[in-house]
N, C-alpha and C positions, 0 to 999 in steps of 0.2 A: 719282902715288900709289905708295910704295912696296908693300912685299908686306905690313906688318904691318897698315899702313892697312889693305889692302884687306881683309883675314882681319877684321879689325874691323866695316869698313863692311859684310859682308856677312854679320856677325853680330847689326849691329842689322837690318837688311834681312828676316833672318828672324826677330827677335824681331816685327817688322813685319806680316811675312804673319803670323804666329801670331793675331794678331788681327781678320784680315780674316772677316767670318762667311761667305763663300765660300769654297771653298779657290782658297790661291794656293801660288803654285811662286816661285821661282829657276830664271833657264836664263842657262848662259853663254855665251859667243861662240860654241860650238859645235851650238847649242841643246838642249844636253842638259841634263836637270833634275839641277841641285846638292843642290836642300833642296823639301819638299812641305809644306804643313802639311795634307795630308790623303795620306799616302803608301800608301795602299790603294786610290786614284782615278789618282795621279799619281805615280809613284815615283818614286826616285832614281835618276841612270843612262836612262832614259825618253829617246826622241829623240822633242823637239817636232813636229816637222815631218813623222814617221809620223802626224799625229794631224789634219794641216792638212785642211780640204776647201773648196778654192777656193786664189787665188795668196796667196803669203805674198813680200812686198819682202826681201831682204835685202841689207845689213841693217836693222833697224829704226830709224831715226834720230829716227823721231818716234813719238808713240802710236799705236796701231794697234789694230784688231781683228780678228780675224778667226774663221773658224767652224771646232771643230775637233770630232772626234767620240772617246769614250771610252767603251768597252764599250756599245756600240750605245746611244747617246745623246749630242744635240748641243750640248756648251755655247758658250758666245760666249766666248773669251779676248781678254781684255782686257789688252793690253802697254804695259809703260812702259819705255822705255831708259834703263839709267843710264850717264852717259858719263863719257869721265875728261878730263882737262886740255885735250887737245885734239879734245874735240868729238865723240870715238869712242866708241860705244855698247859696253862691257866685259861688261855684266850687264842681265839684262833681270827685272821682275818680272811676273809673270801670273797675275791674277784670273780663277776660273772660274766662267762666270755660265752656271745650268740653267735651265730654262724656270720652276720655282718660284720661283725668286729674282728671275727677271724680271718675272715676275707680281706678287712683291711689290715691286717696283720702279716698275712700273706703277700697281700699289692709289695711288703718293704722286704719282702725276700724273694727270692729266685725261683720259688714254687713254679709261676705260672711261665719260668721261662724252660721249665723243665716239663712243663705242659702241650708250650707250643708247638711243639715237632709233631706229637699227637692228632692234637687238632689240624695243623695245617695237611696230614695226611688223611684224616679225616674230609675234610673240605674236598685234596685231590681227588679224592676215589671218588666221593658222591660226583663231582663235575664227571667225569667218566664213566657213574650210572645213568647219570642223566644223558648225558649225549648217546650212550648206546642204547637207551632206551627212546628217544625220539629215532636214530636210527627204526632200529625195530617197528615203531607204532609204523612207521611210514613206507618198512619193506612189506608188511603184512595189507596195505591197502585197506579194503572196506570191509573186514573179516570185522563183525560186528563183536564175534565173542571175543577174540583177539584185541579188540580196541579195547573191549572191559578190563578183559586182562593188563592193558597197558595202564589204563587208566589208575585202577589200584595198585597198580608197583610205581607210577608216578605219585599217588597221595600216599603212600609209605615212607619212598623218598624225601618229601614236603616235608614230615614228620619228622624224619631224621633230621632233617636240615635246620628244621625251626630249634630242635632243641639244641644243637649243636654250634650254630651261629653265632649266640652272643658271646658263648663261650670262649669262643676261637677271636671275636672282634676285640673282647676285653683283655684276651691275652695278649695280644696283636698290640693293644695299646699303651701295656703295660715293657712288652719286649720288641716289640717289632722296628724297626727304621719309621723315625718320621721323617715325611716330607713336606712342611708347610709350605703353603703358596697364598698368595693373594686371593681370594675368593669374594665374589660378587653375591654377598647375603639373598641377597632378595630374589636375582638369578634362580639359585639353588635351590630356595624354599620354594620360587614357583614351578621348579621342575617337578619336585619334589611331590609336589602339591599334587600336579596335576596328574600325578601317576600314582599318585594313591587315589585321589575321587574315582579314578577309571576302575581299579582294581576292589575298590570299594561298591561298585555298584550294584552289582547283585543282592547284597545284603542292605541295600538301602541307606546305607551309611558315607557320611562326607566332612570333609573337614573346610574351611573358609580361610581364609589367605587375605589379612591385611596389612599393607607396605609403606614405608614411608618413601615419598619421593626424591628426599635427597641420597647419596650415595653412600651406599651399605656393604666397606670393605671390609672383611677380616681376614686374618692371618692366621693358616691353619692348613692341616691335613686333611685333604679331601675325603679320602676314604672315613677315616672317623669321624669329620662333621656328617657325614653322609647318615651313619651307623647308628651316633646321635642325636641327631634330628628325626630320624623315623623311629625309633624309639621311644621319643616324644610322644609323636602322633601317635603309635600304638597303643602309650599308655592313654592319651586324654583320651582316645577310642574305646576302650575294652573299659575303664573307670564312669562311664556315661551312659546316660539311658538311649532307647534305641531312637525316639524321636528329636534330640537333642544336637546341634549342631556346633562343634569343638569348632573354638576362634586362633589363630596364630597370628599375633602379630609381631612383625618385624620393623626396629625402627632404631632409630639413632638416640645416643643419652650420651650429656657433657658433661664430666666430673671436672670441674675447674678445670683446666687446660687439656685434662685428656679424652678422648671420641672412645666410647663403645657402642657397640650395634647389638641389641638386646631380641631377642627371640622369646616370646611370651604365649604361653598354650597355656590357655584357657579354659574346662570345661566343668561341666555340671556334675556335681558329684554326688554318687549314691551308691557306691561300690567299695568304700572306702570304709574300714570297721578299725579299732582304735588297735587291732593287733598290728594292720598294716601299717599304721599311721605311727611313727615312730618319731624320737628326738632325732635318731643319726640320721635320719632321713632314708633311711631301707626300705622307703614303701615299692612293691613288688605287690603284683597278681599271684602274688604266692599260691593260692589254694590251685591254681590254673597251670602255672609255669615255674618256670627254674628261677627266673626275678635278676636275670643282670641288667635290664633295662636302667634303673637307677645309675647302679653302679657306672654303666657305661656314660649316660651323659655327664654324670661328677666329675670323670676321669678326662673328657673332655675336654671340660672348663679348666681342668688344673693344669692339663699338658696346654693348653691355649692360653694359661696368663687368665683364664679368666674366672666369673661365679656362677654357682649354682644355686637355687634354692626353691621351697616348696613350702606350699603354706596354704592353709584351707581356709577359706574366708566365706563365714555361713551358709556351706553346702558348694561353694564355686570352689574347685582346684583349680591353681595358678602355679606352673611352674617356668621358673625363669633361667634363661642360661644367657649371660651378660657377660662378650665378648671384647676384649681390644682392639679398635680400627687402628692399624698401622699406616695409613693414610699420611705422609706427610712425615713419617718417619718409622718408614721400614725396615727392618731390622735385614744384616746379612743372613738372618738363616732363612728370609722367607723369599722363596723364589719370584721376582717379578715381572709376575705372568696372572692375567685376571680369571681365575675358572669359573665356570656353570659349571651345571650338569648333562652331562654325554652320558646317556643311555643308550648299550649295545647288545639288544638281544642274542644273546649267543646259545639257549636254551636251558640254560643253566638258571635258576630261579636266584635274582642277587635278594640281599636283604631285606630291599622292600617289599615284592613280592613275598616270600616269605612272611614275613610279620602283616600283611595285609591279608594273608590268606587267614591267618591264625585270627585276625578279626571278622572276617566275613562267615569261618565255621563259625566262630564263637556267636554270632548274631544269629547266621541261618540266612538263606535266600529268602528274599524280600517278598511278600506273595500279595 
């Protein structure tokens, strides 16, 4: 191949990566990066192989992966050799895969159905600690040392449960039985509402609830709007300063002939740093938590027919999740039947509890 060829071939090559939705690179025989299609991650001039963690073969003669790391986070590179006439690998392309991408790589295989059985016995057993353990608090009466003792096997408990929740909800959504039903937007979010301010209060923290007065139906699976809607609220909670008050508004939008009912959180941002802040939209409390929060409301929107999105508008985070009123043309899969919210104490701490406890440690009792 002479040298015009190659200026050629290595200009559709990055016409190539230009369209990969990861980013990818060009590296050449030397393995320095030629061309980036995200060059504020991976620049030009860049030596690969400062980035390796674990052996890297060289040279690469066949596909390869290997694990490399880039401003303290591990993506998978994924390499492909291009060779020339005689079998010699000249130019290499590399796709960079972060744990988001992975995860939505994963969402399109069977991973997390092979997850599920796990988590859902997970889930079983903690409901079975917890109920023997309010047993217990309540056979031991006013044993004071005894109540301390319950008291931290119950915040252990909590702890297990916070990290293990979303895991089990996202799997749940990706494998579990849906059951949409008609659901009363506004209902929801005021149930919703009202049992996070409660559970909020210690820590002095509260969220505001605005509705529109015409009728706010969507079609959907209760348990998952449940899962993410306080999601929501957790994230504009725990992204906001502590004297700050996170706004939700709930309202109707007409797209030429068709109704959706749109869910809007609102808050003041000061917690958001450009690692969180991403194109795929993976922002995650990451330095705090495991971060399916995201994932979960997306997955939402997509099992619901509807959109997601998030967008920083000079210091104010807006995130929207923008639903289909089936209203006037219900579809057979959605049962019709109008839901709120029923909340049944059973001792058992459900999702919101959980994720509001995780806010009120995180702020601190209110003093």
């Amino acid at each position: 191949m002479n040298t015009q060829q190659e200026k050629a071939y290595i200009e559709f090559l990055k016409s190539l990566c230009a369209e990969f939705p990861n980013a990818a690179a060009l590296i050449d025989r030397t393995l320095s990066c030629i061309y980036s299609s995200r060059p504020a991650l991976f620049s030009e001039g860049m030596a690969f192989q400062s980035l390796v963690h674990g052996e890297l073969s060289y040279p690469m003669r066949e596909f390869t992966q290997v694990r490399v790391m880039i401003r303290d986070e591990f993506y998978c590179a994924r390499i492909v050799p291009i060779k020339n006439e005689y079998g010699d690998p000249w130019l290499y392309v590399c796709e960079l895969v972060n744990a988001s991408s992975a995860t939505d790589i994963a969402a399109d295989t069977d991973l997390f159905a092979r997850a599920l059985p796990v988590l859902n016995s997970i889930e079983y057993n903690l409901a079975g600690l917890w109920k023997n353990t309010n047993a217990l608090g309540e056979s031991l009466g006013g044993d004071s040392a005894a109540a301390a003792n319950i008291g931290a096997l119950k915040s252990s408990l909590a702890n297990i449960g916070s990290v293990t929740k979303n895991a089990s909800e996202f799997a749940d959504m990706m494998f579990g039985e849906k059951d949409p039903v008609a659901i009363d937007a506004a209902a929801l979010m005021t149930s919703l509402v009202r049992r996070c301010n409660a559970a909020l209060a210690k820590c002095g923290r509260r969220v505001e609830l605005l509705c529109d007065s015409t009728e706010l139906i969507i079609g959907a699976d209760s348990r998952h709007a449940v899962a993410a809607l306080v999601n929501a609220v957790q994230n504009a909670l725990l992204y906001s300063p502590r004297d700050s008050v996170p706004i939700i508004a709930v309202y109707r939008v007409c797209e030429g002939k068709r109704a959706f009912v749109e869910f809007k959180f609102t808050n003041d941002n000061i917690m958001f740093t450009d690692k969180d802040f991403k194109d795929n939209v993976s922002v995650n409390f990451s330095y705090q938590r495991i971060g399916w929060g995201i994932p979960i409301i997306r997955r939402f929107a997509e099992e619901s027919h509807g959109r997601f999105s998030i967008e920083d508008d000079g210091g104010r985070m807006c995130v929207r999740l923008t639903l289909p009123s089936p209203v006037g043309e219900l579809s057979s899969e959605v049962s019709l039947e109008q839901f709120s919210y029923v909340y049944y104490n059973t001792g058992v701490p459900d999702i919101l509890e959980t994720k509001m406890r995780e806010v009120a440690e995180f702020f601190g009792e209110n003093s």
